[in-house]
N, C-alpha and C positions, 0 to 999 in steps of 0.2 A: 329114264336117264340112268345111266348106267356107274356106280360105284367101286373105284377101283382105289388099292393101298400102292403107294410109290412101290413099295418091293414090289408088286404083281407088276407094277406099269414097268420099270425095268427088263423084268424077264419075258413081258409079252407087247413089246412096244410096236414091233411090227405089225402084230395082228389087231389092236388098238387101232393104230393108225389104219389098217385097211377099213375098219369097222366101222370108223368116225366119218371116211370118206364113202364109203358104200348107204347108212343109213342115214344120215346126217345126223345125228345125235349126239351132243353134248356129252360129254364121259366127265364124272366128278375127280379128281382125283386126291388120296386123305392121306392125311398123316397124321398116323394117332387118332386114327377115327375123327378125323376135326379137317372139314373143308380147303384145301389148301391152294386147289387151284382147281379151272377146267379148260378142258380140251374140246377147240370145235372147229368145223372144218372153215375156211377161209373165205367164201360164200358165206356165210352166216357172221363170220368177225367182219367184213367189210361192211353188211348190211348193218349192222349194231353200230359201228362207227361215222355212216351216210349223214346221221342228222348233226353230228357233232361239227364236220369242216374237217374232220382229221382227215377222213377217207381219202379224200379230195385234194390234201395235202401230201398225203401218201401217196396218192398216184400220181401227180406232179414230181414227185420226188424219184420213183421210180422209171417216169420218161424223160429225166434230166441225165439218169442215167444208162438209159438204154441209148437216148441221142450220142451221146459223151462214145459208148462203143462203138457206135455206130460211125464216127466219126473216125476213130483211130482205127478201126475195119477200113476205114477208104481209103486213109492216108497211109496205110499200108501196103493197099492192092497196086495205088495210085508208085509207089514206090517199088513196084514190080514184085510184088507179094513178100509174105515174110521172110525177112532177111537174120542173118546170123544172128544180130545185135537190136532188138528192137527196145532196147533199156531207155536212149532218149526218146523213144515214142512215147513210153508206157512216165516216166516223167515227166513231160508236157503235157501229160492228161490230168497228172496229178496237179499239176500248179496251176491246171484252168480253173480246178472246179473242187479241192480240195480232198483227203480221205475220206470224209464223213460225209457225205452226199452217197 
């Protein structure tokens, strides 16, 4: 596992991230030499998460809002594709199913 100081993760975030995803490996990353957080790639945070409900909760949440675009993608096409104004579309999205979904 790999040990890194916020000022390095900063300057080398890109190649971090390529690294996390290419080896699967957890990155520590410190501040002040003292554990502050870690980085891992999202296959492995889902799997941590599977025995909890969260997971499961997460991806419900996630296809609540894939259906949701999915929807306003129809009733768009349905309205003979995007139009000049589609503010009251993108509004009746939001009072179906709120911001924070």
């Amino acid at each position: 596992m790999q040990m890194i100081s916020v000022t390095e993760m900063r300057g080398n975030i890109r190649d971090i991230l390529a690294q996390i995803g290419k080896t699967r490996e957890p990155v520590i990353i410190l501040q002040r030499s003292k554990p502050v957080a870690y980085l891992v790639d999202p296959e492995t945070f889902e799997k941590s998460l599977a025995g909890t409900g969260e997971a499961r909760s997460r991806r419900e949440a996630r296809q609540k809002s894939l259906d949701s675009v999915l929807r306003l993608r129809s009733e768009i096409v349905g309205r003979g594709g995007i139009q000049e104004d589609t503010t009251a579309l993108v509004k009746r999205l939001r009072e179906r199913q709120g911001r924070h979904e």
